[in-house]
DRENNU-161889 format. One record per residue (C-alpha): x, y, z. Coordinates in steps of 0.1 Angstrom, whole numbers, plus 5000, padded with zeros to 4 digits. Each point is the difference from the previous one (the first is absolute). Example, Ala and Ser with C-alpha at 12.3 -4.5 7.8 and 13.67 -1.06 7.14 Angstrom:
BEGIN
512349555078
501450344993
***
This chain:
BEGIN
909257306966
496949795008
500549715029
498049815019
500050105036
497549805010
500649855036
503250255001
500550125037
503050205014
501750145032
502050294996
503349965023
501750335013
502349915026
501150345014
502350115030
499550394991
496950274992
498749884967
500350334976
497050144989
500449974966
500149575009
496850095023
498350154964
501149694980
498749745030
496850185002
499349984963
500649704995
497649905030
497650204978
500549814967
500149645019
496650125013
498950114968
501149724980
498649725030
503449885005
500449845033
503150175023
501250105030
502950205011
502849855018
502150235019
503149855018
501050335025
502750055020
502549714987
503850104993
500449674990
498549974961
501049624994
497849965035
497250194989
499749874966
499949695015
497450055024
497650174973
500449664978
498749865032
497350225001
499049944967
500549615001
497250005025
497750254982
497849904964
502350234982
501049894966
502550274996
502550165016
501350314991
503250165016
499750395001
503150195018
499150285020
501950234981
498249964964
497450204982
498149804974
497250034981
496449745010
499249954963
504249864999
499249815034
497049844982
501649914969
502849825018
497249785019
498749964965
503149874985
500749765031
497049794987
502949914971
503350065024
501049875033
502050265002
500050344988
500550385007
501350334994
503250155005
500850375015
503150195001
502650075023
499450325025
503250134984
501050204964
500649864975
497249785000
500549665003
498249635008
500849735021
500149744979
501749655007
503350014977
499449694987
497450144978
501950164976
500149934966
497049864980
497150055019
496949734991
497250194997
496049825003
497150054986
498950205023
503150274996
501749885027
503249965005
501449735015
503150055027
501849905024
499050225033
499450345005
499150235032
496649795009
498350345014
496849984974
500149674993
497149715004
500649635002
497249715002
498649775029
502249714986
503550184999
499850075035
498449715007
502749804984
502950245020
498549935031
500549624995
503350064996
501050275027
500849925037
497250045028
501550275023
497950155029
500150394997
499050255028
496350084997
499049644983
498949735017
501349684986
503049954975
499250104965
502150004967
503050235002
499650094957
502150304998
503850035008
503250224987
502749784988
503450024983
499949894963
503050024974
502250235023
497250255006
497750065029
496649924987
496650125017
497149865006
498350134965
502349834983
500849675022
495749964995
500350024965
503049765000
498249755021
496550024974
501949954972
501749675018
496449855005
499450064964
498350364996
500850234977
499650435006
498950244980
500550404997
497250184987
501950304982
496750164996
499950125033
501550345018
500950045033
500750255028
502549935028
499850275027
503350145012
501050345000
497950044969
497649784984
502349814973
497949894974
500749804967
499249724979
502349734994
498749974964
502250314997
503549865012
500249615006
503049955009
501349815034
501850215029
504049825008
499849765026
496449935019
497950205024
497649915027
498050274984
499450215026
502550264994
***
C-alpha cells in the first residue's frame, strides 16, 4: 500500500489511570522510533490519573483541538501493537475519517467487541477495510475534522484541571435497551454527522490481562451479543 502522507501529523492518546504494561511501554517506544524514522510529526498524549474515561477522552480532544495535529489516534493502555500497523492506520486515514483495528476480549474463547448492528454483509473498500458499525476504539485514529465537527456539537462543560469550558465529546448512554459506552456512543455520534468507520482486518492485537490475548479479527468476524464499552 503506497499513500501519500505528506502533511500527515499525529498525537498518540493513552489515557491511563494504572501502570502501563511493559509490553504497551515496547509498542509506544517503537513507534516513537518509526515516527522518527519516517519524519512523521507526533507527540504523546498521556491523560494519568482519571477514573473517569468519557472525561479524559474529552480533555485529550481538547488537547489536540489546540495542538497542529492532524491525527488523532486513541491507544488504550492495555494494548500491544505493532509501529509498522500504527503507521499504516495513519496511512489509510489520508482515505478514512475513521478507521482502526480491533482486539479481543481478555477472556477464552476469543472474541471482539464489535457493535451488533454490524452483522451481516460487511462492505468492504478498496483499501480492505471493512466498514462497521463500532468497535472497542482502543487502536483507533480519527481526523482533525471528525473531532472538530463533535466538538461543535457537544456541550462546553468546565472540568477540574481546565481552565475554561470546553466540549464535553464523549459520554455512555443507553441505546436499544442496552447500556452503551463511550466507544460505541462516539461511533454512533460520527456516523450521525455523516462519517463512516472502517476496520482494518489486517491488523493483530494484544490486550493485556492475565495473559497477553492476541488475535486477528480477519480470523473470526463475528459481533459479541449486546455492546461493550470495550474495556472489559
Amino acid at each position: 500500500m503506497k499513500l501519500d502522507m505528506a502533511g500527515v501529523s499525529v498525537m498518540l492518546a493513552m489515557p491511563t489511570h494504572r501502570d502501563i504494561p511493559a509490553g504497551t511501554v515496547a509498542s509506544l517506544l517503537a513507534t516513537q522510533d518509526l515516527l522518527t524514522v519516517k519524519r512523521v510529526p507526533f507527540e504523546v498524549q498521556l491523560q494519568v490519573g482519571n477514573s473517569l474515561v468519557t472525561h479524559a477522552r474529552s480533555k485529550i480532544a481538547h488537547t489536540f483541538l489546540q495542538s497542529d495535529k492532524s491525527l488523532l489516534f486513541w491507544v488504550d493502555s492495555d494494548i500491544e501493537w505493532k509501529a509498522a500497523d500504527f503507521l499504516r492506520l495513519c496511512a489509510l486515514a489520508t482515505k478514512m475519517d475513521v478507521v482502526g483495528g480491533a482486539y479481543p476480549a481478555k477472556k477464552d474463547p476469543i472474541t471482539f467487541f464489535l457493535d451488533p448492528s454490524s452483522g451481516g454483509e460487511i462492505e468492504s473498500n478498496e483499501y480492505g477495510c471493512l466498514k462497521i458499525g463500532g468497535w472497542g476504539m482502543g487502536f483507533t485514529v480519527v481526523t482533525r475534522r471528525v473531532i472538530e465537527a463533535l466538538a461543535d456539537k457537544s456541550p462546553k462543560l468546565k472540568f477540574n484541571g481546565v481552565d475554561e469550558p470546553i466540549a464535553h465529546i464523549f459520554r455512555c448512554d443507553e441505546h436499544n435497551g442496552y447500556a452503551r459506552g463511550e466507544d460505541m456512543a462516539f461511533f454512533a455520534d460520527a456516523k450521525d454527522l455523516g462519517f463512516e468507520a472502517f476496520l482494518d482486518p489486517s491488523i493483530t492485537l494484544g490486550h493485556i490481562g492475565s495473559k497477553t490475548y492476541t488475535a486477528s479479527i480477519a480470523d473470526m468476524l463475528r459481533p459479541i451479543e449486546g455492546e461493550s464499552d470495550g474495556t472489559s
